[in-house]
N, C-alpha and C positions, 0 to 999 in steps of 0.2 A: 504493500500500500504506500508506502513511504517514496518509490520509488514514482510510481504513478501521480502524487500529488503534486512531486518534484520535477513531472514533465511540464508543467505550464507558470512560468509567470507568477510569483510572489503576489502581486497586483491583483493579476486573476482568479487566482486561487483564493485569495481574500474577498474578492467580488463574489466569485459565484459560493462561498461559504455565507455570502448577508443575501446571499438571492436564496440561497437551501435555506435560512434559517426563516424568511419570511416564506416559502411556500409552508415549511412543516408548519409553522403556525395557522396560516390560515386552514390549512387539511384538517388542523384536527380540531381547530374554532370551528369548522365548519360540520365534519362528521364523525371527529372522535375519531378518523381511523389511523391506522399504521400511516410509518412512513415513506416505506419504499418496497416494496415497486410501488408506483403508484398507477393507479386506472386512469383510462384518455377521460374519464369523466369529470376526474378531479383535477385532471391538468388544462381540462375546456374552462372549466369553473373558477380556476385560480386564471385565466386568461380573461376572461371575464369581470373580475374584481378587478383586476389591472387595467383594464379599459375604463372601469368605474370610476378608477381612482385617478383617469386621465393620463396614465402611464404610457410615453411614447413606446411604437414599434419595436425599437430599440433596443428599451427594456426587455417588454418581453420575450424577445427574442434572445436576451442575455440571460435572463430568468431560466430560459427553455437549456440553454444552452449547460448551465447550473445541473439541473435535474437529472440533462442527460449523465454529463461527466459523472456524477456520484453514483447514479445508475449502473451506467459501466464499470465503474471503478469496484464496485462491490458483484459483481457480477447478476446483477436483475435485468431484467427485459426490461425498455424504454418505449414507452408506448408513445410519445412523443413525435415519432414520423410518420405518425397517421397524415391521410387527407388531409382530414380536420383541423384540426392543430396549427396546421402550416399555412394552410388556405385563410385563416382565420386571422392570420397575424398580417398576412400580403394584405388581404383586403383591409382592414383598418389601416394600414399604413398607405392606401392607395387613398382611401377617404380623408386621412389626417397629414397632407403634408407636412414635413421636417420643419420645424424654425427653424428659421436663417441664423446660422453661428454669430452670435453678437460681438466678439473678441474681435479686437482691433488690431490689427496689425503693429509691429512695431518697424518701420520704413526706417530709410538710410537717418532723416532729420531727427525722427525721433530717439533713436539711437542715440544721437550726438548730446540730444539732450538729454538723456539719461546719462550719458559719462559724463558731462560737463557737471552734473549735478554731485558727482559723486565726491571730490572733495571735502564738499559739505556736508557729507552726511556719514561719511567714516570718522573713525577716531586716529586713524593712523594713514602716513601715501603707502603704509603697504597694504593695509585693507583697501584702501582706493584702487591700486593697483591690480590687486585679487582679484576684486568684483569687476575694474575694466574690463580684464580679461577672458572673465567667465561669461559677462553679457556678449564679450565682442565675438564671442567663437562660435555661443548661443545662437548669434544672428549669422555670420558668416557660415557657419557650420551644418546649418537646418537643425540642431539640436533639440532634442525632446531632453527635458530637464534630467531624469532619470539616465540619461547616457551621458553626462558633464559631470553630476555631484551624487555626492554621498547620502542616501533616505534618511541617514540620522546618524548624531555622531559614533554609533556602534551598530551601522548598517556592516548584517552579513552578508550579505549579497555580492559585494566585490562589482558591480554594475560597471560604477564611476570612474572614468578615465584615470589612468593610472601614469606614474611618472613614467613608466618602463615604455606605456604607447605611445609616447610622445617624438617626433623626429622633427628636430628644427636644423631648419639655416636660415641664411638673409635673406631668402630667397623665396622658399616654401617650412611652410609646417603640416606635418603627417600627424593624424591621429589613428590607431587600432582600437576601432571602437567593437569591443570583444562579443558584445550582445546587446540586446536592442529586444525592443518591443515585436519586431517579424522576424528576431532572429533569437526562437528563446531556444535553440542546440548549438549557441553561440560558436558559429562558422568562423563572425566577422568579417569586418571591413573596412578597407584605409578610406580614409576623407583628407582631403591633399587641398590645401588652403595655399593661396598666392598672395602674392606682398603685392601691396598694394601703391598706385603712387603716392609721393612725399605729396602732404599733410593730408590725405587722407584717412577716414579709421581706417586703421589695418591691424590683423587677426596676426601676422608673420611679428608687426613690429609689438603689437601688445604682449605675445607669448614670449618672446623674447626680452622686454623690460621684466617680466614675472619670471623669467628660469634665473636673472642673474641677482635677486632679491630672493629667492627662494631659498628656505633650508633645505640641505643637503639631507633630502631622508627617502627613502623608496615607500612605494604606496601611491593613492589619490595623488592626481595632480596638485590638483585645488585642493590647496593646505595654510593655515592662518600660521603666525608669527609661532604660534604654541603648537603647532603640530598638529592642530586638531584639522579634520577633514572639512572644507565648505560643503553644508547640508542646505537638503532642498527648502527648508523652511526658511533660513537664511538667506538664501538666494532672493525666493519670492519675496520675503519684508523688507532686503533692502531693494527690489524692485520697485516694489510698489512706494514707498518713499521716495524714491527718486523721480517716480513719474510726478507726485505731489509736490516736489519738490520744482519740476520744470510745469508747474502749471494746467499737467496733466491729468483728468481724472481716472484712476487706479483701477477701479471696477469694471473697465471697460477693457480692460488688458489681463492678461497672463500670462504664465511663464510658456506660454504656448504660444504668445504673439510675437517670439522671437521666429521660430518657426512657421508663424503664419505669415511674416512680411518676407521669410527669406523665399519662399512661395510664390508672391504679389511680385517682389523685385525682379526674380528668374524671369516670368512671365511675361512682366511690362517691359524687359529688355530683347523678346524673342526670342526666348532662350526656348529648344524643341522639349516639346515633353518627355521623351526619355531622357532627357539630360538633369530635366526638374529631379525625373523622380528619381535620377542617378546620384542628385546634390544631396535628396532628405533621405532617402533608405526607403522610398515608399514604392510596393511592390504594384500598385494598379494606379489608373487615375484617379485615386480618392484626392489626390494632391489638389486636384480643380475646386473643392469644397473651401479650399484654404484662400485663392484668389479673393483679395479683394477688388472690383475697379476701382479706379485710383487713389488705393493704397499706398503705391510708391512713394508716394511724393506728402502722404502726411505729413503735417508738422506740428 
């Protein structure tokens, strides 16, 4: 069992244990019965409350997705790939289009303001320097936050770019970025960043002010004056202070809208879609979701 939980995703595996834990509840709010297997009747019914409760397709489909894996994983039949079931979830979702992702993109300008800000909101230029670094790679990089830093200061997971992946010159800087969100049998894969021209941000020259201020320690890149790993909660609070800081409002953004302007940018500059989804690690056009129209050029 151990091994099979260990096939998917920290992240997921915690999702779909708060998706198991709300069907078992409502099953047996509902008719007192056992947990698993469970009948297409009970799994129509809990699809149903989830429609009630306004729950997008999504969900349930995550939900569904839940039932199966623990299903499988204990060896019970998954009634779940019925007609029903599946047809049930299409059609509500055909009825209830998606809202539009509200996250704002973070563009070349906004960037600028977010680093310009950052003097004044660290206590130290090497915390300044950290977080330049970590935003600037963020955005250059297509980075999902989870492949940059650490879940928490004694994240097991080893996710977080490490000193060892790291290959710099004046020139370019390499990342091995070991695993990823579509890559949970961590294959990996390099992301090869270019220096950019004098006085622009540039990911080659930021990485490079940060390796020659760094301690000498192996591990996380991203590491404070004390050795401690930059964590993702840290990341995002002094994100969002920073955008408050340039005037920006905070709730409109997250640590996903680095990722979502490195998207808008690719796009607004012509760049082909296989090359989009060659820059973020994303395996289909889901990347199109991320475009915003003229997002580039926010400020």
């Amino acid at each position: 069992m151990q091994g099979v939980l260990g096939s998917v995703a920290p992240s997921t595996l915690k999702a779909y244990s708060a998706a198991m834990e709300r069907f078992a509840s409502f099953t047996w709010g509902v008719e007192k019965a056992g947990l698993l297997p469970p009948s297409e009747d009970q799994v129509l019914q809990y699809l149903a409350h989830l429609r009630v409760l306004g729950r997008a397709p999504r969900t349930m489909r995550r939900d569904l997705a839940a039932v199966s894996f623990f299903c499988k994983a204990l060896g019970f039949h998954y009634p779940c790939r019925g007609f029903i079931p599946r047809r049930a979830v299409d059609g509500w979702a055909r009825l209830s289009p998606p809202s539009p992702d509200g996250r704002r993109p973070i563009s070349l300008p906004i960037l600028r303001r977010i680093l310009d800000a950052l003097p004044g909101r660290c206590w130290s230029s090497f915390e300044a320097q950290l977080f330049h670094t970590a935003f600037t790679i963020a955005f250059f990089g297509a980075l999902r936050v989870g492949e940059l830093v650490a879940g928490s200061r004694d994240d097991p997971s080893d996710r977080a770019i490490r000193l060892s992946d790291v290959s710099w010159s004046p020139r370019c800087v390499s990342f091995n970025i070991r695993r990823s969100k579509t890559d949970q049998r961590g294959r990996g894969v390099t992301l090869v960043l270019r220096a950019a021209r004098p006085g622009a941000v540039c990911p080659v020259r930021a990485v490079g002010d940060y390796i020659d201020i760094r301690p000498s320690l192996q591990g996380p890149f991203l590491i404070h004056r004390d050795l401690s790993p930059l964590t993702r909660y840290q990341f995002t609070a002094l994100l969002r202070s920073c955008l408050e800081a340039a005037g920006l409002p905070p709730l409109q953004f997250s640590t996903h809208s680095f990722r979502i302007g490195a998207a808008t940018v690719a796009a607004s500059i012509g760049m082909q879609d296989r090359d989009i989804m060659a820059l973020g690690r994303w395996r289909s056009r889901a990347f199109r979701a991320y475009i915003r129209p003229g997002g580039a050029v926010g400020h």
